[in-house]
Each structure stands twice: as C-alpha cells, then as structure tokens.
C-alpha positions in Angstrom: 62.7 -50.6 118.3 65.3 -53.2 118.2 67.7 -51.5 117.5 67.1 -48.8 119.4 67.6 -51.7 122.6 70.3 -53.4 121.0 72.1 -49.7 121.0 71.0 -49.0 124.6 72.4 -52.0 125.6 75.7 -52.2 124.0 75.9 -47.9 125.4 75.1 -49.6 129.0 78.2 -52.4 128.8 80.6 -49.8 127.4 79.6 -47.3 130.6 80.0 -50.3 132.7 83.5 -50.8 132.1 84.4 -47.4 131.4 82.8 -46.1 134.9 85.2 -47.7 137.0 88.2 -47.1 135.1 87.3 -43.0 135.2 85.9 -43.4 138.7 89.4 -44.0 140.2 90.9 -41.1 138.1 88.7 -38.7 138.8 87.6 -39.8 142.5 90.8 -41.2 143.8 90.0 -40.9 147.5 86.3 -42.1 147.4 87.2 -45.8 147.9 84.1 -46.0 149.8 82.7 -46.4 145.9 84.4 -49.7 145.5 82.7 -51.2 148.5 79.6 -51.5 145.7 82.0 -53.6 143.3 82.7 -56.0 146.3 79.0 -56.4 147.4 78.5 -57.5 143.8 81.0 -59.9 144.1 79.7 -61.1 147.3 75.9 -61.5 146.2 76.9 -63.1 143.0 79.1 -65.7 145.5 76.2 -66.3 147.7 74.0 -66.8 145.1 76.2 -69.6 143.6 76.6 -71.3 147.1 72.8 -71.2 148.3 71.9 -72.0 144.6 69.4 -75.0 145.2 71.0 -78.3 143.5 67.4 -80.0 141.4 66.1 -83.5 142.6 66.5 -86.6 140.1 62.5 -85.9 140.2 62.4 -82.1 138.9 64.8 -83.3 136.5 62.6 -85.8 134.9 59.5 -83.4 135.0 61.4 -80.9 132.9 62.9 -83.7 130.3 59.4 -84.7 129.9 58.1 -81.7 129.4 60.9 -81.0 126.9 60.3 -84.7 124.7 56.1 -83.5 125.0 56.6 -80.1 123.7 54.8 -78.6 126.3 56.9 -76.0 127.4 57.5 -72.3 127.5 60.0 -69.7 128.1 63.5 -70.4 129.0 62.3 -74.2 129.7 64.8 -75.5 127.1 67.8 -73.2 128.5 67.3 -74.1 132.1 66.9 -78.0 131.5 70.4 -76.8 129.3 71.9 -75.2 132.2 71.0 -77.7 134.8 74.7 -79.7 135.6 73.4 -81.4 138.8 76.0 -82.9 141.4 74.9 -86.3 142.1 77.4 -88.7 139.2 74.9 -90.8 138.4 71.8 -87.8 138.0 74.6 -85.9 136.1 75.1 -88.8 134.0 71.4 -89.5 133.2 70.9 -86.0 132.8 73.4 -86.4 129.6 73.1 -89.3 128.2 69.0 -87.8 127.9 70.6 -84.9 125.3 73.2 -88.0 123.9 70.1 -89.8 122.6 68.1 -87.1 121.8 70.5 -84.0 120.9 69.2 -80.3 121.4 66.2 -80.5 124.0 64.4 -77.9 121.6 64.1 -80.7 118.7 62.9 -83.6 120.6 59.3 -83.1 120.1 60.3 -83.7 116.6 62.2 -87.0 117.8 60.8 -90.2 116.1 59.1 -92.6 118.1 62.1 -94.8 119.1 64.4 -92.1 119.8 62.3 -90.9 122.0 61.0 -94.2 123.5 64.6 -94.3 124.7 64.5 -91.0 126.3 61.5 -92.2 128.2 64.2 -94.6 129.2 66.4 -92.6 130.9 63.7 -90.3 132.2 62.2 -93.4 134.1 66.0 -94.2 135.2 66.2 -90.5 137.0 62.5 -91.2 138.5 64.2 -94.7 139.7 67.0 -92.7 141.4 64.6 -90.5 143.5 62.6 -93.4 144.9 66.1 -95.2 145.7 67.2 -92.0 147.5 64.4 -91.6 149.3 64.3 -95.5 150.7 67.9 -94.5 151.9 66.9 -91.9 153.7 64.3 -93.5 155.6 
C-alpha cells in the first residue's frame, strides 16, 4: 500500500510541473488558466501575512508538553517550526533546543538537563506576565 502512495504521489508532482509547461503549448490563448497559478500565489501570501505569531505563553505550554512526553501528532514539528518574532521569545525559544537538543528526545533528558529547560520555560512564562503589565 505504500508504495502504491509513494507512486501516486511522486505521478501527482511530475503532472504538477509538466501541466503547465504543456498547458501553454497546447492552449496558448487560454490565459484565463493562469489566473489559478496567481490565486495560488496570492492565498499562499495571505496566509503567510495573517499567520497568527504564538504568545510567550503557548510557547511554554508546548515546550512543556514536549520535556513531559505528553504529546501527539505533529507536536514536535510545530514546536520545531515555531520562529516567533519577539528577540527575546525567539531567543528563549532556542536556547530551550540548545540545552536540550531534538524536542523528540527530551523526555529522555536526565533530570538536570531538563531542570534547566524548566528554566527557560518559566523565563518565556516570565515574558507573558511582563507583557501583559505593559499593556495595561
């Protein structure tokens, strides 16, 4: 079966890139058809500008999730994937995978490596209550 989706897949990315290239020989005059390629381009944009930037407090939750082992899915890829804006919540954010190295392993983390996560983690809890006294 899996290879049966791995061939599917790879037969989908070759039609994706040959479809175009045949679309303009064949169907020179039906530029209409390219409006699709540029609505793709424009949702992917919008999606990248709209795209929700996570708060020092979501950031911590995850990390402690990660250090407990009590996650699931894509839990390690999105806390991967993260790069928030704010320096110092970027910062924090990598010095937790400095200490601790690939957030899959650190439930298997000794007890001061991860005593120094729980560090940092309370360091990006420390920056949400700072930024909320700010606003206020």
């Amino acid at each position: 079966m899996k290879k049966v989706l791995y061939q599917v897949f790879r037969i989908g990315c070759l039609v994706s890139v040959i479809a175009p290239i045949t679309a303009i020989v064949i169907y020179p005059r039906a530029n209409w058809l390219f409006a699709f390629l540029l609505l793709g381009i424009a949702l992917v944009v919008v999606g990248v500008v709209t795209r929700k930037q996570p708060t020092p407090t979501e950031v911590a939750d995850r990390a402690e999730h990660l250090l407990d082992g009590s996650y699931a899915g894509y839990a390690v890829d999105d806390y991967e994937h993260l790069n928030p804006k704010g320096e110092q919540l970027k910062d924090l954010w990598r010095r937790t995978m400095r200490i601790g190295g690939l957030p899959e392993e650190w439930a298997r983390l000794d007890d001061e490596a991860k005593g120094k996560i729980r560090e940092v983690i309370a360091a990006i809890r420390r920056l949400e209550s700072t930024a909320r006294n700010h606003r206020t």
